[in-house]
C-alpha positions in Angstrom: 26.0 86.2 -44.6 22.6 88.2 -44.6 21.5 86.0 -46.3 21.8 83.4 -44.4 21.3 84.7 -41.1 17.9 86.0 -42.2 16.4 83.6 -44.2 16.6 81.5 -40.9 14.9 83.5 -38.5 11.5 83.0 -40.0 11.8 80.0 -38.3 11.4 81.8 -34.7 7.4 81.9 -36.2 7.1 79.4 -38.0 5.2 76.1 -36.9 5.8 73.3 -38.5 3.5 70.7 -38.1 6.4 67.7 -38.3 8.9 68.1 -35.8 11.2 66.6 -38.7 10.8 69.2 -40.6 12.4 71.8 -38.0 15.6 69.6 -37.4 15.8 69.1 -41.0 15.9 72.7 -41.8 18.4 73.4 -38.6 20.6 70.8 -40.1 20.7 71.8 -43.4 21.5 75.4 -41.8 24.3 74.3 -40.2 25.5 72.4 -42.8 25.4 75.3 -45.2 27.5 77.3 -42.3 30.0 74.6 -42.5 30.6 75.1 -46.1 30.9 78.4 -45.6 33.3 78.9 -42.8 35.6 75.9 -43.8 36.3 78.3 -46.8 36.0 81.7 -44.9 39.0 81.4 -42.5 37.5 84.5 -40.3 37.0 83.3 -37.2 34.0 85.7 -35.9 31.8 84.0 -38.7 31.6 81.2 -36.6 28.8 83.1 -34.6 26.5 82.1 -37.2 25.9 78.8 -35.5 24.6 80.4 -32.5 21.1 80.5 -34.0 20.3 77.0 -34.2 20.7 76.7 -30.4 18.6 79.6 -29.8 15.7 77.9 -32.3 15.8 74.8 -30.2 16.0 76.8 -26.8 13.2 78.5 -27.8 11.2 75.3 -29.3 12.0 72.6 -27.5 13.0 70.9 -24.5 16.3 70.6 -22.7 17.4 67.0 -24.4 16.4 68.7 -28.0 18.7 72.0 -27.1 21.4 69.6 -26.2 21.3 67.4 -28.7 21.5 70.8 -31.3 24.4 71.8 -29.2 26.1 68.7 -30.3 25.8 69.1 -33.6 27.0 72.5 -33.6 30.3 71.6 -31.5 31.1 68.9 -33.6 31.0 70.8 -36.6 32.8 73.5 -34.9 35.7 71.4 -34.1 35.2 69.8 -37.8 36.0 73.0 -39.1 38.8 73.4 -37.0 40.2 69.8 -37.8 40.2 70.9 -41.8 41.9 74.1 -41.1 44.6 72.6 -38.9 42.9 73.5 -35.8 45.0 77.3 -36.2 42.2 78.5 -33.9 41.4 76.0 -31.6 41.8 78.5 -28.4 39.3 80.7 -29.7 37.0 77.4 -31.2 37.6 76.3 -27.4 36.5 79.6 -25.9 33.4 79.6 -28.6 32.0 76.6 -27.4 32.3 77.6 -24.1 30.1 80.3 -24.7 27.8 78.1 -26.2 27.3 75.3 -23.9 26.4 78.1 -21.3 24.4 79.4 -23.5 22.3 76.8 -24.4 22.3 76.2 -20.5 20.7 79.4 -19.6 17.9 79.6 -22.6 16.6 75.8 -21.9 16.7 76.8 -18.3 14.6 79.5 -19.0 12.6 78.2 -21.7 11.4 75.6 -19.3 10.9 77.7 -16.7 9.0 80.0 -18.5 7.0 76.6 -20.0 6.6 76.1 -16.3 4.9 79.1 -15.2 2.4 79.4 -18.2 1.0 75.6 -17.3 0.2 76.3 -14.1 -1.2 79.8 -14.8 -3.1 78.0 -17.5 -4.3 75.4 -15.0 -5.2 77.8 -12.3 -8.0 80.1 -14.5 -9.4 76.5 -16.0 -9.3 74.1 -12.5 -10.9 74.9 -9.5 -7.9 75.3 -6.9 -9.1 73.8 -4.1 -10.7 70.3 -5.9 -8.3 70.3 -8.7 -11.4 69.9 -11.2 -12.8 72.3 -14.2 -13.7 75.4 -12.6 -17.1 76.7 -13.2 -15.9 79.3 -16.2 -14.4 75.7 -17.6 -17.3 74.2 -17.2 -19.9 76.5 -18.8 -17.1 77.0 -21.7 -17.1 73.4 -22.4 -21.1 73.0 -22.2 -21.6 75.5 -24.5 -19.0 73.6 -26.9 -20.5 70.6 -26.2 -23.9 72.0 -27.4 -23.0 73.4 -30.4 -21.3 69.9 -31.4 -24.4 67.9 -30.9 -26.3 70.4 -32.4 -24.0 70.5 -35.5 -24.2 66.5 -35.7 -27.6 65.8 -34.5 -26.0 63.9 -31.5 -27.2 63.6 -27.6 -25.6 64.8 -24.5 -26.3 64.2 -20.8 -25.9 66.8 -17.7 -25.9 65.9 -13.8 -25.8 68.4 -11.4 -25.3 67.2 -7.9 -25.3 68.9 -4.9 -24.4 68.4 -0.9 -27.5 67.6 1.4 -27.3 69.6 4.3 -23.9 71.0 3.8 -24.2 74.2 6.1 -24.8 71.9 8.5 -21.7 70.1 8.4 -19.8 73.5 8.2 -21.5 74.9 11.2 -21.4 71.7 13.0 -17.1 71.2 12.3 -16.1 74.3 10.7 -15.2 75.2 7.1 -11.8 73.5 6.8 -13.3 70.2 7.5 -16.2 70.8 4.5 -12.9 71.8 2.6 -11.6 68.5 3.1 -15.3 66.9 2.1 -15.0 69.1 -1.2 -12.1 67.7 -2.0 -13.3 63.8 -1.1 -16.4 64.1 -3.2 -14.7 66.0 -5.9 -12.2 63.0 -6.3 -14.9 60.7 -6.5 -17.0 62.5 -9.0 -13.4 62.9 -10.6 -12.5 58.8 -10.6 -16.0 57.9 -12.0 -16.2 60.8 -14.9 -12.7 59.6 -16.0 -14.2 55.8 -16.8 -17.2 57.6 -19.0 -15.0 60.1 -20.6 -17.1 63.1 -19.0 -16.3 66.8 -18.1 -16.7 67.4 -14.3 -16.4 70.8 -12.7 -17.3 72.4 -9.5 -20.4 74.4 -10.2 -19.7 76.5 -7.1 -20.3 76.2 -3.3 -21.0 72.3 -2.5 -22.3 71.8 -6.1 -20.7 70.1 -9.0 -21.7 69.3 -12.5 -20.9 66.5 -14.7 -21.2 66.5 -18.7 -22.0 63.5 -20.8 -20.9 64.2 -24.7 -23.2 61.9 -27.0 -24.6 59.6 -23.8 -28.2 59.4 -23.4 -30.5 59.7 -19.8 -29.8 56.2 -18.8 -26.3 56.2 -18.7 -26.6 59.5 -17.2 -28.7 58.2 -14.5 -26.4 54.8 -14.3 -23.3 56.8 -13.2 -25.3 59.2 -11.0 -26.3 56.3 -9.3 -23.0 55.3 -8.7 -21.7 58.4 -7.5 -24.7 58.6 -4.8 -23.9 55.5 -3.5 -20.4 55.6 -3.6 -20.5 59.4 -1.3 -23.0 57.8 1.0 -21.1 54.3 1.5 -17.7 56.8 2.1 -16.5 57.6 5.3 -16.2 61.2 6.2 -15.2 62.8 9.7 -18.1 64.1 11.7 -20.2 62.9 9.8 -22.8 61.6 12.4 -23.9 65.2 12.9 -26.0 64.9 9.9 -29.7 64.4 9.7 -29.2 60.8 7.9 -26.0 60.8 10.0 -23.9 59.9 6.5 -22.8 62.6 4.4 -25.1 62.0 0.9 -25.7 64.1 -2.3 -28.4 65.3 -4.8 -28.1 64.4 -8.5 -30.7 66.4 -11.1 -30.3 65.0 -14.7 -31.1 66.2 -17.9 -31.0 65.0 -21.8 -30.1 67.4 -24.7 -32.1 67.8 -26.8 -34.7 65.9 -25.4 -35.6 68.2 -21.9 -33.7 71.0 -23.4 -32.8 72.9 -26.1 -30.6 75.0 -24.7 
């Protein structure tokens, strides 16, 4: 029984690349359980085939959990139907306690899943743009670097910025200029995604976009876009401006043509 309880929980650390491989393990555990507790007519044994649900709780999603809390009902009952079912109030009341098991851990296990996503989210995304933050974004540029380094490859940076910006704030207060972050950001956002870039808010009204292996023109092609897209946009109060339209500043530069660093 030692045994067999032990060499399972490894599995608690172990990461197996193919999920196949875990339910093929779990399966085989169970089945080796059935063997042994068709012929072991000790009821309390049957606790043994608590720990696949606990694996899966632990692993995998709710529908996984579910699906291993099948398997180990049926063979419960299975085990039951060889011996006559002389325990069936006790296999009823084990099951029982399993289903609400398996209730509570996938509950918590996505829960828990939850939480860390968004706490993950919230140190790498700017909160109030929903883009890379600027920790994310000088993380990512020095990885980027290294990479074109390593392969002798190119890389493009733009770094725009928001003419007159203090203006706008003084002019209509600072949760309107929130709401023009957030406009711009899901612009530069939109047009990033189509070029496969990295865009993160540098900080204040400036924001930075990086270009893995694109050279200065196609840098300068999608900057141009994103000026004109910002100054053809519609944003409130925006006739209190100099150019009375909101418009940006973009500064490019190549790796590691203008820079080696």
């Amino acid at each position: 029984i030692f045994i067999l309880i032990f060499s399972f929980i490894p599995l608690l650390k172990l990461n197996f690349k193919s999920k196949k491989m875990d339910f093929s393990i779990i399966f085989l555990y169970v089945f080796i359980c059935f063997i042994f507790l068709l012929f072991e007519k000790q009821n309390v044994f049957k606790v043994l085939l608590i720990l696949p649900i606990v694996i899966s709780s632990l692993r995998y999603n709710k529908k996984t959990v579910y699906g291993t809390l099948i398997v180990v009902l049926v063979t419960i009952f299975l085990i039951g139907y060889f011996n006559d079912f002389i325990d069936i109030d006790s296999d009823i009341m084990l099951s029982g306690v399993f289903i609400l098991l398996a209730w509570l851990l996938s509950n918590m296990t996505e829960t828990e899943a939850k939480i860390r996503g968004e706490l993950e989210r919230l140190a790498t995304h700017d909160s109030l743009t929903d883009i890379l933050n600027h920790r994310s974004f000088q993380n990512i540029l020095d990885e980027k670097i290294l990479e074109a380094e390593k392969e002798k490859s190119i890389l493009s940076l733009l770094l725009l910025d928001i003419d007159y910006f203090k203006i706008y704030n003084d002019s209509l207060g600072h949760q309107n200029g929130d709401q023009v972050l957030k406009k711009v950001a899901n612009i530069i956002k939109e047009f990033s995604s189509k070029e496969k870039a990295y865009c993160a808010r540098y900080g204040g009204e400036e924001f930075a976009i990086i270009l893995p292996n694109s050279e200065i023109g196609v840098a300068k092609a999608l900057a141009e876009k994103i000026r004109t897209t910002i100054e053809n946009t519609e944003f409130k109060g925006m006739e209190v401006l100099p150019k009375g339209k909101l418009t940006v500043s973009i500064g490019i530069a190549q790796y590691p043509i203008m820079a080696d660093n």
